[in-house]
C-alpha positions in Angstrom: 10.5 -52.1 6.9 8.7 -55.1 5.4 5.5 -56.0 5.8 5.3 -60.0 6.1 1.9 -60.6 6.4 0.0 -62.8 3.9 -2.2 -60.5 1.6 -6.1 -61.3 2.4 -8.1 -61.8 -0.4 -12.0 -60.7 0.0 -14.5 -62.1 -2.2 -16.1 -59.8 -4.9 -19.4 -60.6 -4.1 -18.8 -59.3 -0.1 -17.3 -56.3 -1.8 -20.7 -55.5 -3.5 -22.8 -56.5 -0.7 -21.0 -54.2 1.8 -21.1 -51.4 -0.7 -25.0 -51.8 -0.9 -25.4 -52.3 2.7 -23.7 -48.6 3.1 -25.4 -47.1 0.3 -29.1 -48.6 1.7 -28.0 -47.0 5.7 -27.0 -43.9 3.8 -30.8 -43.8 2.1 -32.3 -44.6 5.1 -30.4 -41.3 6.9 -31.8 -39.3 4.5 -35.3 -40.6 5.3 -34.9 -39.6 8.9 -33.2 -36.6 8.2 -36.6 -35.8 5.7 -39.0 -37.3 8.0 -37.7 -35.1 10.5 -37.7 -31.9 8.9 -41.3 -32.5 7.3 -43.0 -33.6 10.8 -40.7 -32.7 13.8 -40.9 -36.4 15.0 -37.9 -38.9 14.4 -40.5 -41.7 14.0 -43.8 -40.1 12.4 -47.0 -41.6 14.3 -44.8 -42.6 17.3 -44.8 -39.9 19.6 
């Protein structure tokens, strides 16, 4: 079976900026996960 579709080519530079964007959301998890284990609130000083 052949596949017929044109290959996409993605810019490097979207690449990169996707990668960060995951790494950043990943970082940010951690915070919550951290800010929720030191204080018991999801968002410290917000109920």
């Amino acid at each position: 079976m052949e596949n017929n579709e044109p290959k996409k080519l993605v810019e490097k530079e979207k690449i990169v900026a996707e990668k960060l964007n995951g790494r950043f959301a990943m970082l940010g998890f951690i915070a919550l996960i951290g800010a929720y284990l030191t204080t018991g609130q999801i968002i410290p000083g917000f109920i």
